[in-house]
Steps between C-alpha positions, in 0.01 A plus 500: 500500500614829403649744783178786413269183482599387858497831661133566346367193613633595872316828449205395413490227794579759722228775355227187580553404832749220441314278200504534127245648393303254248511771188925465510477170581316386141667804330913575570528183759289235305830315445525431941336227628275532794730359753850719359230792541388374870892482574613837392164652666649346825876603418396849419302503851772392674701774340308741533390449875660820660397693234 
């Protein structure tokens, strides 16, 4: 995954309360799985905690 790609997809999980929201996730993300999508929700929580 591109570097812009990766950083967008933390921004949007961030800008929706920790999930991806369905619209990016049948549009930009279609190509993630559900579970790599559950994981990086989870790593981007964990993160993100303090923040």
């Amino acid at each position: 995954m591109p570097d812009r790609l990766a950083q967008n997809l933390i921004i949007f999980i961030r800008q929706n309360e920790g999930k991806l929201g369905i619209k990016r996730r049948s549009g930009e993300f279609k190509k993630l799985t559900d579970d790599e999508v559950t994981q990086i929700e989870s790593l981007v929580a964990e993160a993100f905690d303090e923040f």
